[in-house]
Structure formats: structure tokens, C-alpha cells
C-alpha positions as CSV (number, residue, x, y, z in Angstrom):
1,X,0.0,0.0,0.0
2,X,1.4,3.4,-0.9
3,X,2.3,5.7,2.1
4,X,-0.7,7.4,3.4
5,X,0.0,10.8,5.4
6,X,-2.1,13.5,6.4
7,X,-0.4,17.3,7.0
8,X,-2.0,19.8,9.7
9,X,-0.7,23.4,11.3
10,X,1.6,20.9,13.2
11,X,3.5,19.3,10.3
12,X,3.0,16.1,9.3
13,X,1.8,13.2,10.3
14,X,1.6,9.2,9.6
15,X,-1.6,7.9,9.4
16,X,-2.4,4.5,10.9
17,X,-3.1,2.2,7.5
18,X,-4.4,-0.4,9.5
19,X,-7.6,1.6,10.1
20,X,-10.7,0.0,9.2
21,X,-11.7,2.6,6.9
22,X,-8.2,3.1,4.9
23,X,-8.1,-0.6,4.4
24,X,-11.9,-0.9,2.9
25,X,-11.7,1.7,0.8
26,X,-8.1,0.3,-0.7
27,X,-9.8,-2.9,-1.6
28,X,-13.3,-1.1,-2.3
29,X,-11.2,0.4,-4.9
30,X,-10.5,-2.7,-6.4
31,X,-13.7,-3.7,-7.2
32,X,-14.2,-6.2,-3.7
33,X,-17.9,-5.8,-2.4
34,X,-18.0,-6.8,1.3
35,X,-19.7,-10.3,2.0
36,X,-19.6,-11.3,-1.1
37,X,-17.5,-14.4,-0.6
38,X,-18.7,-17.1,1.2
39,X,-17.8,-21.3,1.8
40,X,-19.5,-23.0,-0.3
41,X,-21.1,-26.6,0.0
42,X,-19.1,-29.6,-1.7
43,X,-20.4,-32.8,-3.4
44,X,-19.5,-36.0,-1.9
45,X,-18.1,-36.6,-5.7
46,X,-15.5,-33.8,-5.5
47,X,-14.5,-34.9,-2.0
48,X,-14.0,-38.5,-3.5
49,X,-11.7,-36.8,-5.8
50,X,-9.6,-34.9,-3.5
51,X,-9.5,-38.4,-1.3
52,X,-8.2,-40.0,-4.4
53,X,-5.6,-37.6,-5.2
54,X,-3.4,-38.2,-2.0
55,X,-0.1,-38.3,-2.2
56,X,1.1,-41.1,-0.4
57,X,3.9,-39.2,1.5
58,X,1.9,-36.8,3.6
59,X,2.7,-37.7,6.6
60,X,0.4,-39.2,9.3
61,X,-1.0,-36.7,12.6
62,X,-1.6,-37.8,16.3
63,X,-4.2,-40.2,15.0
64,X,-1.7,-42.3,13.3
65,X,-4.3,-42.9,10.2
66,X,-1.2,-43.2,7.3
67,X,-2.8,-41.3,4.1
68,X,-2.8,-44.8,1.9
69,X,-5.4,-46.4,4.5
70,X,-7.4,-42.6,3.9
71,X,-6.9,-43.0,0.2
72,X,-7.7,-46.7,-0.2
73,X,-10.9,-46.1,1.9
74,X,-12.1,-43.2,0.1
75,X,-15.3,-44.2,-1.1
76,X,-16.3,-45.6,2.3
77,X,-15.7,-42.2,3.7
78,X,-16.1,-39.8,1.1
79,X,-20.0,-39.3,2.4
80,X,-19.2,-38.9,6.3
81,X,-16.4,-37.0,5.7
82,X,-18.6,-34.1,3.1
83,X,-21.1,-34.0,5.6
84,X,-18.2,-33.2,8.2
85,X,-16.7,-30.7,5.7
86,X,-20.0,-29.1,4.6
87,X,-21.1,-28.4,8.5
88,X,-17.7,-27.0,9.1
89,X,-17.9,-24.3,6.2
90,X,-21.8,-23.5,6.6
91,X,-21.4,-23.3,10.9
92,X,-17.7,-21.6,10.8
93,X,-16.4,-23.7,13.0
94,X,-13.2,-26.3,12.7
95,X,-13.3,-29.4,14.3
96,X,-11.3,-29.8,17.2
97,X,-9.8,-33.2,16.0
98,X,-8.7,-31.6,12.8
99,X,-6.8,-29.1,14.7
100,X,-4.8,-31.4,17.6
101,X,-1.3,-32.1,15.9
102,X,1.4,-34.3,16.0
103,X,4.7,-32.4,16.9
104,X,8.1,-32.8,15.3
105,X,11.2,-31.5,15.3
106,X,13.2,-30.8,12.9
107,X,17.0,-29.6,12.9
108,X,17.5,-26.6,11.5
109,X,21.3,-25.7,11.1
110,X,24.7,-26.2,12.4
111,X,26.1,-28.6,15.0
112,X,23.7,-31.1,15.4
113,X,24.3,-30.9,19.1
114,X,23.2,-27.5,19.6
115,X,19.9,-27.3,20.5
116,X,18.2,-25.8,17.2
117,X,15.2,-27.5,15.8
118,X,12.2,-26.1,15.1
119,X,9.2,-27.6,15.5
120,X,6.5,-28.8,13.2
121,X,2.8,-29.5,13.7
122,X,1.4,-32.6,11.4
123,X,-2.4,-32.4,11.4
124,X,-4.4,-35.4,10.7
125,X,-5.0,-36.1,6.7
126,X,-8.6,-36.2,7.0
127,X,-7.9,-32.4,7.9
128,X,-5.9,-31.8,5.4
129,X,-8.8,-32.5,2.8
130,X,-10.8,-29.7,4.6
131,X,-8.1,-27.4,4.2
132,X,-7.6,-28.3,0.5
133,X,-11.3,-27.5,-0.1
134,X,-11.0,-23.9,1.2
135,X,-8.0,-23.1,-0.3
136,X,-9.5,-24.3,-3.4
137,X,-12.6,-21.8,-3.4
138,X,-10.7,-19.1,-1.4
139,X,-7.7,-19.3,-4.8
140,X,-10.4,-19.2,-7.2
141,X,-12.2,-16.1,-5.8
142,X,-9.2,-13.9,-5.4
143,X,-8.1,-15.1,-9.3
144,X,-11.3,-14.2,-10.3
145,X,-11.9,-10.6,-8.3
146,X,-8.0,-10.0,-8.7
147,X,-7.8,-8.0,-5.1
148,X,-4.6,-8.8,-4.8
149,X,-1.4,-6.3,-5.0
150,X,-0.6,-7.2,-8.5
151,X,2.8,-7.5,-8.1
152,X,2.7,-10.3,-5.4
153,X,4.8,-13.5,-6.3
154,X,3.8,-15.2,-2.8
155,X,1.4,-18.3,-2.7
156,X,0.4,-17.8,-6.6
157,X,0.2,-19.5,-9.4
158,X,2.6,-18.6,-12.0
159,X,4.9,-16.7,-9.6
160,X,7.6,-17.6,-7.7
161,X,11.0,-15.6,-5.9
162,X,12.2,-15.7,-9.5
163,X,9.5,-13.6,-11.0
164,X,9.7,-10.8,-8.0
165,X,13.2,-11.2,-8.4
166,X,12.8,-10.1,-12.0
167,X,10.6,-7.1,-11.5
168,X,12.8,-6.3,-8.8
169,X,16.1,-6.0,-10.7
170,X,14.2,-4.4,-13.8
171,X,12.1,-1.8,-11.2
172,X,16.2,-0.6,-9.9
173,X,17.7,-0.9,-13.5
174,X,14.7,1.3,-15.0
175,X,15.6,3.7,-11.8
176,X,19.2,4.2,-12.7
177,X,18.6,4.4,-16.4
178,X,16.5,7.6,-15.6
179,X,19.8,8.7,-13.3
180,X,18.2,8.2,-9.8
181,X,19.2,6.2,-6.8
182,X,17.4,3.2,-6.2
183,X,17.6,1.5,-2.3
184,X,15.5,-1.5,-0.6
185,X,14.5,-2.4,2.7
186,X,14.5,-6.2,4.0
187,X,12.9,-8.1,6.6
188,X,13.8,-11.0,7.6
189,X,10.9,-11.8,10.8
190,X,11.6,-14.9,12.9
191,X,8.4,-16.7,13.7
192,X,7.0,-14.4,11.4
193,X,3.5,-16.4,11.9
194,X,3.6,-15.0,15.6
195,X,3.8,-11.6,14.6
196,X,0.5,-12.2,12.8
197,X,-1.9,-9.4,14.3
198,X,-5.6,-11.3,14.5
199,X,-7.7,-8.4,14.6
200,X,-6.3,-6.6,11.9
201,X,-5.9,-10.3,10.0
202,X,-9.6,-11.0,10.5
203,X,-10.6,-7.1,9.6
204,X,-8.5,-7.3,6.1
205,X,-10.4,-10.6,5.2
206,X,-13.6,-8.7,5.7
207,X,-12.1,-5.9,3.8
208,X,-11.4,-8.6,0.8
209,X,-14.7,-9.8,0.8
210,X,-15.4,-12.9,3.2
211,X,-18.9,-13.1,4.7
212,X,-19.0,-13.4,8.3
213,X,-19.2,-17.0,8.8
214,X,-15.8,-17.5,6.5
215,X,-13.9,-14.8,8.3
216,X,-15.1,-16.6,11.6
217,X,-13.9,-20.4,9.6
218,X,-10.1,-18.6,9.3
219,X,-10.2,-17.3,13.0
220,X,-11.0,-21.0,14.0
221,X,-8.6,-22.5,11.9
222,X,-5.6,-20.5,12.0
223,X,-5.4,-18.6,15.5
224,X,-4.1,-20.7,18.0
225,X,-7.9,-21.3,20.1
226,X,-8.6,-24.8,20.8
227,X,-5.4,-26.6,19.1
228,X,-3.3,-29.2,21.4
């Protein structure tokens, strides 16, 4: 978002551009109509399909189900689990079970000795599936109402670190052709998920469209309520 500033008899000042306001009338701007995007219901066919398509090395959660016994058994469970699914996305509300997770650590660098691992939750597969359906319908409603900065290479399709690599370098080498100075600033956040503010998280997906009950799915999915 550009800078946003406002100037009085006092000189100026930075304006907050996490109020609500600024932040609906950015995407507003866009085109984004507030509550217009909402879970949808899924056929037992398409949850078949997504049962099917398991990849054999997703590892298993805290249950201990392996995802070839989910796969083999999907059409036994494809009916149960679509009614599970469909009540989750219409109420708002994930399952507890799908969010209690199997913790594991993982080394990160250096001596082996040294304590430095970082820890990974491993959620059950069956949850997985539920979180394959909403990122499925969440995907195809920001590709097709394009809110989205449109230089963003993050978690797209057809981006990657190359591509904002590539505007980068071509963004400074336009710059210096014209005979100005061109500078960056990086970030580099540990546990960047903890820095995560939730209120202004839950406020910028009503700002991007989400109905209530959708916003209210993310908040139980993502914040750190009722997971173990």
C-alpha cells in the first residue's frame, strides 16, 4: 500500500493504515464488495476426488491414520467425511480433531548438538482435505476478483521468488537508467507467523470480501484457540 500521510498546522503526520476505513476503501477500490464471498457446500463426488488424489507421503498426525489407509478407503468415507466438511464451512467452526497435531522436530542448522530444531505440527490427513477444499474456493475467488497487489509473487500460481526477483532487478535498472538512486529495505521476521496481528488479520479478510461465517472459519482454523 502506498504511504498514506495526512499534514495539519503541526506538520505532518503518519496515518495508521491499519484503520478499518483506509483498508476498505483500498480494496473497495478494487472492485471487492464486502460479504460477497462465502464457503461453499461440496459434493461427496468432488470430496471423492480430493480423497483420491493423496499423495502417499503426507505424513500421518496424532491419529496415526497413514494417508494410503485414507486414500484406499475413500469411497467408504467420502459421504461422512462431506457432511463433516460441509457443516464445518456453513457453521464456521473447525473441528477440534482436525486441529490437535502431532509435533516434530526438525534440525535446522549447524552442530547437530546444539539445540536448534524447530518444531512442526502434522495435522491429521482427513484435515488436510478440509483445508484443501477452502483453499481451493478461497484461490479461485481472489483469481477471479484479482484484489490482490498485483505485483505479489507469494502463494500464486505462475509466480515464484524468480518472478519478484525479476521485476525487482528491472524496477532498480529502469531507476538508474532515468539517473536516480534506487535502495531497498528487507525483513527478515523470525516466527513471522507469531507476529500475525488477528484483529487486523480478521478485519483485512472482511475488507477482501469474506462473509462473516468465512472470516469466523479462518479465525478457527488459523489462531491458535482450541489446538493441542
Amino acid at each position: 500500500m502506498p504511504e498514506c500521510v495526512a499534514r495539519s498546522g503541526e506538520g505532518i503526520h503518519l496515518v495508521d493504515k491499519f484503520v478499518r476505513n483506509f483498508v476498505f476503501n483500498f480494496y473497495s477500490s478494487n472492485g471487492v464488495v464486502p460479504g460477497c464471498f462465502g464457503l461453499s457446500i461440496v459434493s461427496e463426488n468432488k470430496i471423492f476426488k480430493y480423497l483420491s488424489n493423496l499423495s502417499f507421503s503426507k505424513a500421518a498426525g496424532l491419529d496415526g491414520i497413514p494417508a494410503r489407509f485414507v486414500k484406499d478407503s475413500a469411497s467408504s468415507i467420502a459421504n461422512p467425511l462431506s457432511h463433516i466438511i460441509n457443516l464445518s464451512n456453513i457453521q464456521g467452526v473447525v473441528p477440534d480433531d482436525f486441529k490437535t497435531a502431532r509435533v516434530v522436530p526438525l534440525f535446522k542448522k549447524n552442530d547437530k548438538t546444539e539445540v536448534n530444531y524447530r518444531p512442526v505440527s502434522i495435522l491429521s490427513i482427513v484435515s488436510k482435505v478440509l483445508k484443501k477444499v477452502v483453499y481451493d474456493q478461497m484461490e479461485e475467488y481472489l483469481c477471479n476478483k484479482d484484489p490482490l497487489y498485483k505485483y505479489q509473487s507469494g502463494l500464486r500460481r505462475q509466480f515464484s521468488t524468480e518472478s519478484c526477483l525479476l521485476h525487482f532487478t528491472d524496477y532498480i535498472r529502469f531507476e538508474m537508467d532515468k539517473g536516480n538512486f534506487a535502495g531497498m529495505i528487507l525483513l527478515d521476521l523470525q516466527k513471522a507467523f507469531d507476529t500475525v496481528d488477528h484483529s487486523i488479520h480478521s478485519m483485512k479478510l472482511q475488507a477482501l470480501g469474506l462473509n462473516e461465517l468465512a472470516v469466523r472459519w479462518f479465525s478457527s482454523y488459523m489462531y491458535l484457540s482450541d489446538r493441542h
